[in-house]
N, C-alpha and C positions, 0 to 999 in steps of 0.2 A: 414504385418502391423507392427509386433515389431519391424523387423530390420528397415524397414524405419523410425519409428520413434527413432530408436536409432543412424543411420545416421545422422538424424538432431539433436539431444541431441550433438551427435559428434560435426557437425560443427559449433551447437552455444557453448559449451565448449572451443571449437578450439582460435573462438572468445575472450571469458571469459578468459582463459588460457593468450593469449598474451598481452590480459589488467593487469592481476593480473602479469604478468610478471614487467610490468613498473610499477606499481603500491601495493598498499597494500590491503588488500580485501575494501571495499568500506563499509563503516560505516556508518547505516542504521537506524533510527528511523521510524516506522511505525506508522502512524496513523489513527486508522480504526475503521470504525461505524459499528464492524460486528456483524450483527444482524437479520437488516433485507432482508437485501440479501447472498448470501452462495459464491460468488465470492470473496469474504473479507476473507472464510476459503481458498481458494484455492488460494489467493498472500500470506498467511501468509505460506502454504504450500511452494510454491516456496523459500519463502524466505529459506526457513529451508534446501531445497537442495541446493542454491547457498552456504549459510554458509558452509554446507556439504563437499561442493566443495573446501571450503576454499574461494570463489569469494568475500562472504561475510559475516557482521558480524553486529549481531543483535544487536544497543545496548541499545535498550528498546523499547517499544511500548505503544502509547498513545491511551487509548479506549476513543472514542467519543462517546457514545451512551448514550440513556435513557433505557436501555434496563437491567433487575438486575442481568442476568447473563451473561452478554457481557466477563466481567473481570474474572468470573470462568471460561468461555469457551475458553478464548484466554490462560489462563495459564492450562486449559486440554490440549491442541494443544502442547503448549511449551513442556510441561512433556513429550509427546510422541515422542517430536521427541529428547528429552534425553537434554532441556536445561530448567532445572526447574527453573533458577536462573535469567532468563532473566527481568527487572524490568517491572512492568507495572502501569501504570500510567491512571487516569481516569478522567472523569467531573464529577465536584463537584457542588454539591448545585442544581440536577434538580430532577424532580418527576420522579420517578422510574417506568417501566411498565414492561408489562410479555405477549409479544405477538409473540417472533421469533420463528420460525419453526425449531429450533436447538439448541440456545444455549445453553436450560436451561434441553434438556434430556442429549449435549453431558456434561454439567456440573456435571451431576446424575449419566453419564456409567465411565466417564472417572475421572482419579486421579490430584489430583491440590493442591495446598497450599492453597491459597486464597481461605477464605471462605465465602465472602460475596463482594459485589457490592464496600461496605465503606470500606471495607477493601486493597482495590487497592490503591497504593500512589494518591497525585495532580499532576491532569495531569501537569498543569502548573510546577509547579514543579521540576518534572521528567523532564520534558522539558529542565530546567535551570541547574539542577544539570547533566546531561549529557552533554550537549553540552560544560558547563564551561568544562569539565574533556579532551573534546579531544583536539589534536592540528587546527591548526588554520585551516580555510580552507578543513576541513577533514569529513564532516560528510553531509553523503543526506539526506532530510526528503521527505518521499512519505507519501501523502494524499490520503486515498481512503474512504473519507466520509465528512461529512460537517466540515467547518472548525473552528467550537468553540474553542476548544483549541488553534490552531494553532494562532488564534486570541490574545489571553490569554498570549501566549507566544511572540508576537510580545509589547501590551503592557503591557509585565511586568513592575516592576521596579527593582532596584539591591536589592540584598538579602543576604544572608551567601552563596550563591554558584558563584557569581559573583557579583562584584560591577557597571556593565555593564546595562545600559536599555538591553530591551528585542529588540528592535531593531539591538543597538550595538553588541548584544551576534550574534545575526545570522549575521550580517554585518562579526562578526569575526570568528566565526565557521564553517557556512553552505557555501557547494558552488555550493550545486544544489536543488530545490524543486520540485518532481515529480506529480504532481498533475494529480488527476482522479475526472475532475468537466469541466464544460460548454457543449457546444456543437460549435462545427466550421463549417464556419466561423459567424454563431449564432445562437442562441437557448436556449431551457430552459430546464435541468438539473437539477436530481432530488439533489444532493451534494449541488450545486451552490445556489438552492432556498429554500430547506428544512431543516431542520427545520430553516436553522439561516443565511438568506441571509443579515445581516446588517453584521455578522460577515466574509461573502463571499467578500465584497466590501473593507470593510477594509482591509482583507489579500492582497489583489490581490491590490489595493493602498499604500500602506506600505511596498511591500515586495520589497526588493533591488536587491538583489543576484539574479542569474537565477535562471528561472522557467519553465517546459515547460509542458503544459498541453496538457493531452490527453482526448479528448473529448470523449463524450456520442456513437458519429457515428462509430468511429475506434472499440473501444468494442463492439458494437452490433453487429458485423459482424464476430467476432470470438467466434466461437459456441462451447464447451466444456465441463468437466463434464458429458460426454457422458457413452456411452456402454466403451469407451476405460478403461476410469478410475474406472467405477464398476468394470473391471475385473482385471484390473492392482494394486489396493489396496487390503488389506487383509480387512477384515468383522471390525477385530479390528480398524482398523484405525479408531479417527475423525473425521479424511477429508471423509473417506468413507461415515461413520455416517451420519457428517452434508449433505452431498450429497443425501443421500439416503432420509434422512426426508425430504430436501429442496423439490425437485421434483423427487423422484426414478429414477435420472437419465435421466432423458429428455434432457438433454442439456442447457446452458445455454450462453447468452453473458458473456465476459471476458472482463468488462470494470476494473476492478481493475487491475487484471493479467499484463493488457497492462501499466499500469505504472512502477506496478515493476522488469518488464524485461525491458524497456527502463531504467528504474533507475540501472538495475546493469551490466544489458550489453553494453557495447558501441558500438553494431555492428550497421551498418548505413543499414544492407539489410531487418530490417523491415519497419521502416517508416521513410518519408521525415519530413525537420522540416521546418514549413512555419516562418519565424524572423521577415519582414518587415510588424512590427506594435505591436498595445498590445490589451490587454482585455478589455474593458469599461461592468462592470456589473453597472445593473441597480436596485433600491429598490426592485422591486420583485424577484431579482436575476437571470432576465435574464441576456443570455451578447452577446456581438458582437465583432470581432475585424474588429479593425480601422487600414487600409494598413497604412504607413507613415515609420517611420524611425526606423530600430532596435535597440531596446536596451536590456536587459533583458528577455525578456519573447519572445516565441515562441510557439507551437501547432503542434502535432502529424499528419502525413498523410498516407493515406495509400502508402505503395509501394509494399510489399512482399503479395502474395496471401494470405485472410484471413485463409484459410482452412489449409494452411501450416504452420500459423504460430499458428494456432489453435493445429497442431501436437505439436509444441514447449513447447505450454504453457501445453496443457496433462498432457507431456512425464515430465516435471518440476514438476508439481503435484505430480508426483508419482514417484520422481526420489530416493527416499530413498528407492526403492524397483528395480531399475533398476544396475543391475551388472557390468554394462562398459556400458563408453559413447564410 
């Protein structure tokens, strides 16, 4: 089982490699409601081996949640995998709760700067002051939770980090949005309708630049988080941690995961992209798409067997502990 899953660590690097070849590592804002799912631990893991890789580069991350240790847990995470310095950014102004099944023991075992909830930058903010700073055209933003912030940053207005609407800045920054929301070709989604489906409508009507969402259906069917990565992580880790509290390991769908290997891999052999049409959400945040004509936006399919690429996404989990791809 190792080697095969190091075969394919291989050939999706292989991939990775000839991209980063033409290219610069792929400049990454995350935006993630991790909290109350443990899949949000496990893209922010990947994330940390592609940087690893050099594929990619983290340049801050936007916590979406109501959750008080959302922002201690994501920077325990950062700490361990040796980038304390990474910015994090939060939503501002909601009522705080204390309900997720990880974040607030990995925020207790594990070492962090940020000492509290209010103590994380504005999301917003972060949002502006990042993006102003890269070159144009240069920066992905993957969502893998509901989209308040990302909302926030669409209408901003100009500030001391750009004189730009919040429009204009992503018009001139962003040239991909990786989104983990809907369900195709419709359906209702827990991102898309929960908590803040008026802010789900707006993003997805406002946003200019490609987008390409990966539905609810594609994640359900890659099942991870397994026996593999209980044994494949050391005890300290807390990726292990959040996993182990989440469900000791039962496995889990990888509806997060699947956006941020679409988001930094450009290999076409996991899934098709269906183009001809767009997303119409509805007030409760259902949404459907409408065939017609391509513009911006498209939706993830399956093509590569789930189960294989369920190996992929593992073997990335725990690719800081893996010796050669």
């Amino acid at each position: 089982m190792k080697n095969i899953l190091r075969l394919l660590l291989a050939v999706t690097f292989c991939t990775l490699t000839t991209f980063v070849c033409a290219q610069s590592p792929v400049k990454v804002i995350l935006d993630t409601d991790i909290d109350s799912d443990v899949d949000d631990v496990g893209a922010l893991a990947m994330l940390h081996t592609f940087a690893d890789n050099n594929v990619a580069e983290i340049l801050g991350i936007i916590v979406t949640s109501e959750d008080k240790y959302a922002t201690m847990c994501t920077d325990a995470i950062n700490h361990y995998f040796g980038r304390p310095d990474i910015p994090i950014g939060a939503l501002k102004g909601v009522a705080l709760r204390d309900n997720s099944k990880y974040t607030r023991q990995i925020s207790q075992e594990f070492p962090h700067d940020i000492t509290s909830y209010e103590k994380a930058e504005d999301g917003t903010a972060l949002y502006r002051k990042l993006l102003a700073s890269q070159p144009d055209t240069s920066v992905v933003i993957i969502t893998i939770g509901h989209l308040t912030n990302l909302r926030n940053l669409i209408e901003s207005k100009p500030d001391k980090y750009s004189k730009l609407s919040g429009v204009d800045l992503i018009k001139r920054k962003v040239k991909l949005w990786s989104c983990m929301g809907g369900a195709y070709p419709e359906g209702k989604e827990a991102n898309f309708y929960r908590p803040d489906p008026a802010s789900t409508k707006v993003s997805v009507v406002k946003w200019s630049v490609p987008v390409v969402f990966a539905g609810w259906e594609v994640g359900n069917n890659i099942i991870t988080g397994g026996a593999y990565l209980q044994k494949s992580l050391p005890e300290k880790s807390p990726v292990w941690r959040s996993y182990q509290l989440y469900n000791n390991f039962q496995g889990r769908p990888s509806w997060d995961q699947v956006s941020v290997l679409y988001a930094v891999s450009s290999s076409n052999d996991y899934w098709d992209l269906k183009k001809d049409g767009q997303v119409v959400v509805a007030e409760d945040g259902s949404n459907k798409w409408l065939p017609g004509k391509s513009n911006n936006q498209a939706y993830l399919v399956q093509k590569m067997n789930p189960v294989e690429v369920a190996k992929v996404i593992d073997a990335l989990m725990a690719g800081n502990h893996i010796n050669d791809f």
